[in-house]
VEXMAR-489228 format. One line per 10 residues: number of its first residue (from 1); for each residue x, y, z of N, C-alpha, C, O. Coordinates in pm, 1 decimal, decimal comma, m for minus. Each point is the difference from the previous one (the first is absolute). Layout:
% residues N
NUM) X:Y:Z:X:Y:Z:X:Y:Z:X:Y:Z; ...
% end
This chain:
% residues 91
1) 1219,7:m7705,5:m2628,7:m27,2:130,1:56,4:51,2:104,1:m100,4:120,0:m4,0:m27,2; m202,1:102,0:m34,5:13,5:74,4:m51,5:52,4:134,1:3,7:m45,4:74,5:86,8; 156,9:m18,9:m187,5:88,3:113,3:57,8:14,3:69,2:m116,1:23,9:m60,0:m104,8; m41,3:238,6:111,5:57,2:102,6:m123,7:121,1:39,5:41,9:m18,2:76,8:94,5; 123,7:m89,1:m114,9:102,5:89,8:m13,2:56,3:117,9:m82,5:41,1:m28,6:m112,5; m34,2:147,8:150,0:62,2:73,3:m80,7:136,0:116,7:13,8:16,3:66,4:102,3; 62,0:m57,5:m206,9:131,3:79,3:m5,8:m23,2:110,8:m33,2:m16,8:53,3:m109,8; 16,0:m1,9:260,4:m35,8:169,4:m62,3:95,1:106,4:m52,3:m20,5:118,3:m27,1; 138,3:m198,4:20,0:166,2:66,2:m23,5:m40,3:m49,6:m183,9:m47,6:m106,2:m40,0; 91,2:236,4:m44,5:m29,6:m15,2:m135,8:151,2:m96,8:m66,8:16,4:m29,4:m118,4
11) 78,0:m4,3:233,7:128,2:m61,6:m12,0:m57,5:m134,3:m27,4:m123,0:m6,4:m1,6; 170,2:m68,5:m13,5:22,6:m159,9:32,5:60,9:m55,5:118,1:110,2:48,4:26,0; m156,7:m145,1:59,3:30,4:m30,9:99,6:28,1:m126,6:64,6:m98,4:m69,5:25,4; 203,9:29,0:3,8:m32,0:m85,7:52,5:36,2:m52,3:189,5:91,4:44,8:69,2; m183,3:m135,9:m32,6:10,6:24,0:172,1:m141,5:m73,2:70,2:m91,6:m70,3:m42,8; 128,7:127,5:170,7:m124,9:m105,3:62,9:m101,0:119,8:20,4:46,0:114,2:2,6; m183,6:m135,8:12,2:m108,5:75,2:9,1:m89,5:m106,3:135,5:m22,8:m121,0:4,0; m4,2:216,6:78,6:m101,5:m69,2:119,7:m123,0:5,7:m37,1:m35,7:88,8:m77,4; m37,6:m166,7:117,6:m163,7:m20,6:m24,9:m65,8:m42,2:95,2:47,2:m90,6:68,6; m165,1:141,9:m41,7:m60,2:m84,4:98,9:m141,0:m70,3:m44,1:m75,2:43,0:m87,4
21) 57,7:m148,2:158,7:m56,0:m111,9:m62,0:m168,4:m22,8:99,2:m35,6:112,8:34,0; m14,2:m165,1:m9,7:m76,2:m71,3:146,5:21,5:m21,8:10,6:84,4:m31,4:m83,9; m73,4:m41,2:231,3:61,0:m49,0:107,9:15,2:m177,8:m11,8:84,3:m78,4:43,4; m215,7:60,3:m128,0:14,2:m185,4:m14,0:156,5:m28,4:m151,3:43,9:m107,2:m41,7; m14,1:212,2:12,1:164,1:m56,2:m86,3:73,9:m1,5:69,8:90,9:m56,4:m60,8; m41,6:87,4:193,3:76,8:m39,4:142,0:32,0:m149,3:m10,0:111,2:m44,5:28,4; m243,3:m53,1:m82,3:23,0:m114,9:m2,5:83,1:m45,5:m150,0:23,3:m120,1:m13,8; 2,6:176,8:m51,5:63,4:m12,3:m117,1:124,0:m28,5:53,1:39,0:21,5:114,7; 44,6:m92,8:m246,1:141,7:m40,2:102,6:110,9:121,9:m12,0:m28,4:97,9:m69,0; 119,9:m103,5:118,3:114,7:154,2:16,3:28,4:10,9:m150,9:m17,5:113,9:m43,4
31) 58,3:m208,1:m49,4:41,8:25,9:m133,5:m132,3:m42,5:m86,4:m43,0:m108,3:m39,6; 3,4:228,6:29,9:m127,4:3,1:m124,7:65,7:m2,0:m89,4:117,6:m24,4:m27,1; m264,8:72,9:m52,5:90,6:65,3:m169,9:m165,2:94,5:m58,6:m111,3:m52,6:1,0; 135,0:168,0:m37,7:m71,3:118,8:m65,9:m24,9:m27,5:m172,6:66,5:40,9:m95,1; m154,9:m102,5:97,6:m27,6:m48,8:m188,5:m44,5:149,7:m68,3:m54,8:78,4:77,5; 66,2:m54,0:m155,3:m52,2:150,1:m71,1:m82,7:m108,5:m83,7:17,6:m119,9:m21,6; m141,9:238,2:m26,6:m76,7:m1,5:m133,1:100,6:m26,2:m89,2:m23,9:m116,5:m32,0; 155,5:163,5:m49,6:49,6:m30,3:m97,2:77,9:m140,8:6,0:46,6:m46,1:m104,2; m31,7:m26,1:233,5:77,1:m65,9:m35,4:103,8:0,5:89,3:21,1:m116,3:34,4; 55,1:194,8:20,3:100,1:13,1:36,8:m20,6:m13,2:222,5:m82,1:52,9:75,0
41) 189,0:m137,8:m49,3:14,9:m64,1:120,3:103,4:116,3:86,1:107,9:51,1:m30,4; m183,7:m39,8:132,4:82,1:68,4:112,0:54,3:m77,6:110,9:m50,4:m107,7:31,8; 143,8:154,0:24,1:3,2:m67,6:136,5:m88,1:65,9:131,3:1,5:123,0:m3,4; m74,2:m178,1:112,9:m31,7:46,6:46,7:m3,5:m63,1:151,9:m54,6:m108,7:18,7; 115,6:182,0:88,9:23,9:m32,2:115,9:m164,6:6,3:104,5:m52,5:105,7:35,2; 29,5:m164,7:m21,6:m129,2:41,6:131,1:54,2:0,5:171,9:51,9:m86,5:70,6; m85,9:203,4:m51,0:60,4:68,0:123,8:m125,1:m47,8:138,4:m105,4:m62,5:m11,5; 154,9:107,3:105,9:m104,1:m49,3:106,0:m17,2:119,0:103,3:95,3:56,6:53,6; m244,5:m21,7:m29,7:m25,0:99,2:95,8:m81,9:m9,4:129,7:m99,4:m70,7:16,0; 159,7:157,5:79,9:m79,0:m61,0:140,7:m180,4:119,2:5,3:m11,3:99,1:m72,2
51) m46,6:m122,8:123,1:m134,3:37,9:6,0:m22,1:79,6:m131,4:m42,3:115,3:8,5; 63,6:m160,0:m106,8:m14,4:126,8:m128,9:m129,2:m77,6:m50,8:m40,8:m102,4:54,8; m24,6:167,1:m175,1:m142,8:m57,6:m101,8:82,6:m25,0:m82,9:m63,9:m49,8:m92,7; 211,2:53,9:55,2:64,7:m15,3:m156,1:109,6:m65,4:76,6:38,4:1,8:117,0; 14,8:m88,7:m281,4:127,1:m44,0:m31,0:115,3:65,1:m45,5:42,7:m75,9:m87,0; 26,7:164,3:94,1:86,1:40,6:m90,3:44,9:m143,7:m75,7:m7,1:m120,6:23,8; 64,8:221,1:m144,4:72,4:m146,5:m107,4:89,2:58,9:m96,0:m67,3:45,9:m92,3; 239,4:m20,6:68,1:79,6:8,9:m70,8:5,2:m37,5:m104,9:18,1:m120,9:m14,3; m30,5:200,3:m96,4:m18,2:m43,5:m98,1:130,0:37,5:m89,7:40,8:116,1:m2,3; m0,5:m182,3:m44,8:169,8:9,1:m71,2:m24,6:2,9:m189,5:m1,3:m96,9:m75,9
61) m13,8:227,3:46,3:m13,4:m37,7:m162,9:57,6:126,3:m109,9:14,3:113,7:45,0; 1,4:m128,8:m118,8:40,4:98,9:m119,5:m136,7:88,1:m62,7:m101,7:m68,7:9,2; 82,5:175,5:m57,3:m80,3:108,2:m1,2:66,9:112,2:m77,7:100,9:63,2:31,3; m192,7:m48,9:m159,9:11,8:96,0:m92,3:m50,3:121,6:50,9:m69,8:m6,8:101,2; 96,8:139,1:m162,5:m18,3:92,0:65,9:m192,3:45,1:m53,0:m78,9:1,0:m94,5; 96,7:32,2:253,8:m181,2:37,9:m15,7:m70,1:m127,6:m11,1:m120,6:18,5:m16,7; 159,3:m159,8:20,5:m98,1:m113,1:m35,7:m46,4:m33,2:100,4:68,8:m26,3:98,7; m224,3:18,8:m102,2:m80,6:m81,8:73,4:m10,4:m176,3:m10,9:m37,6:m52,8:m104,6; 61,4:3,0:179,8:11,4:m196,1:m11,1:m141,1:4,6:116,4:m19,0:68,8:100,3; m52,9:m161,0:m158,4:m89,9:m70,2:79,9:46,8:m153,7:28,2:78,1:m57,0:m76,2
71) m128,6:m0,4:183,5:52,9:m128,9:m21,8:m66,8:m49,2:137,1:m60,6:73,2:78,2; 82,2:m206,6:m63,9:m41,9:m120,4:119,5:164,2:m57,1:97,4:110,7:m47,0:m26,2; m174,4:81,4:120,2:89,9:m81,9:95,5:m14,8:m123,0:23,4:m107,6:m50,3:32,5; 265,9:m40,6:m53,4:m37,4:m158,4:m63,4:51,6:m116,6:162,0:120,9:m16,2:16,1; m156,3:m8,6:20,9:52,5:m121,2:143,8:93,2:m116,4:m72,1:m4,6:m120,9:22,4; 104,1:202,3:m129,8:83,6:m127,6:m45,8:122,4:125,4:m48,3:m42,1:108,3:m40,9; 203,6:m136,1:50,5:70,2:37,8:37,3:22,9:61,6:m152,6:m53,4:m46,3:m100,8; 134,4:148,5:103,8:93,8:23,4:m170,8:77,1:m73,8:m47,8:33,1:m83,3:84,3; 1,3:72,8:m150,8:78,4:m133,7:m54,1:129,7:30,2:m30,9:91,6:m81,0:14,1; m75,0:215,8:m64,1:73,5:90,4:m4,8:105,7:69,2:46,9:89,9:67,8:m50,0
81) m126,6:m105,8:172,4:116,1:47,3:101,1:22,3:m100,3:150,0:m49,3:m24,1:110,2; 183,7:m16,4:m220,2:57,0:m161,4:134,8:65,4:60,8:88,4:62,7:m87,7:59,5; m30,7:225,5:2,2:78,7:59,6:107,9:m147,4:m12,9:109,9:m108,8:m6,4:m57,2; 110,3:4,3:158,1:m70,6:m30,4:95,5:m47,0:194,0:55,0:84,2:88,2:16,9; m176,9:m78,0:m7,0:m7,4:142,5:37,6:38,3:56,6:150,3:m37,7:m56,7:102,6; 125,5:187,7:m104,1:53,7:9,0:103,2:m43,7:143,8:92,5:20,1:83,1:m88,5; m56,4:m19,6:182,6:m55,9:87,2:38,0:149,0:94,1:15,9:106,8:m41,4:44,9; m134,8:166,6:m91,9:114,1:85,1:15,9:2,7:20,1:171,1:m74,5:m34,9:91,6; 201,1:110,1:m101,7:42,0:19,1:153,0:m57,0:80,9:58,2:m4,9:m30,9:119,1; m50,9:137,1:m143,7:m72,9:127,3:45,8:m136,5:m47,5:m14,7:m86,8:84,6:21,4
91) 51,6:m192,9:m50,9:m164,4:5,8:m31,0:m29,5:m78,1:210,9:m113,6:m19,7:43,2
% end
């Protein structure tokens, strides 16, 4: 499933960015992973919604300022990050 992301802060950034997806990546498992065109692996959480047309999906990655990343949402985990993902308290 295909995704543009972009940093509209001319800073560098890094953090999670939400996305929404169709509704059939729901079936994707909770720990994805966000492949970019260049190469580079995100982590990516898939969230679950009640009567919605979309998926939201957390996307956890580093971002130069002003850069646009295109990339695919992958149904196989990051490899990258062995801490188990945890939902903040306020969410």
């Amino acid at each position: 499933m295909r995704a543009t992301i972009k940093n509209i802060s001319p800073l560098p950034r890094e953090g999670t960015v939400l996305v929404t997806f169709p509704k059939s990546v729901e079936q994707y498992p909770t720990e994805s992973s966000f492949k970019t065109d260049d190469g580079r692996v995100f982590r990516a959480v898939v969230g679950r919604s009640t009567n919605l047309r979309y998926t939201p999906v957390r996307i956890h990655g580093t971002f130069a300022g002003s850069e646009t990343v295109k990339g695919d949402l992958q149904p196989t985990p990051a490899q990258s990050y062995p801490i188990p993902y945890q939902w903040h308290k306020w969410v």
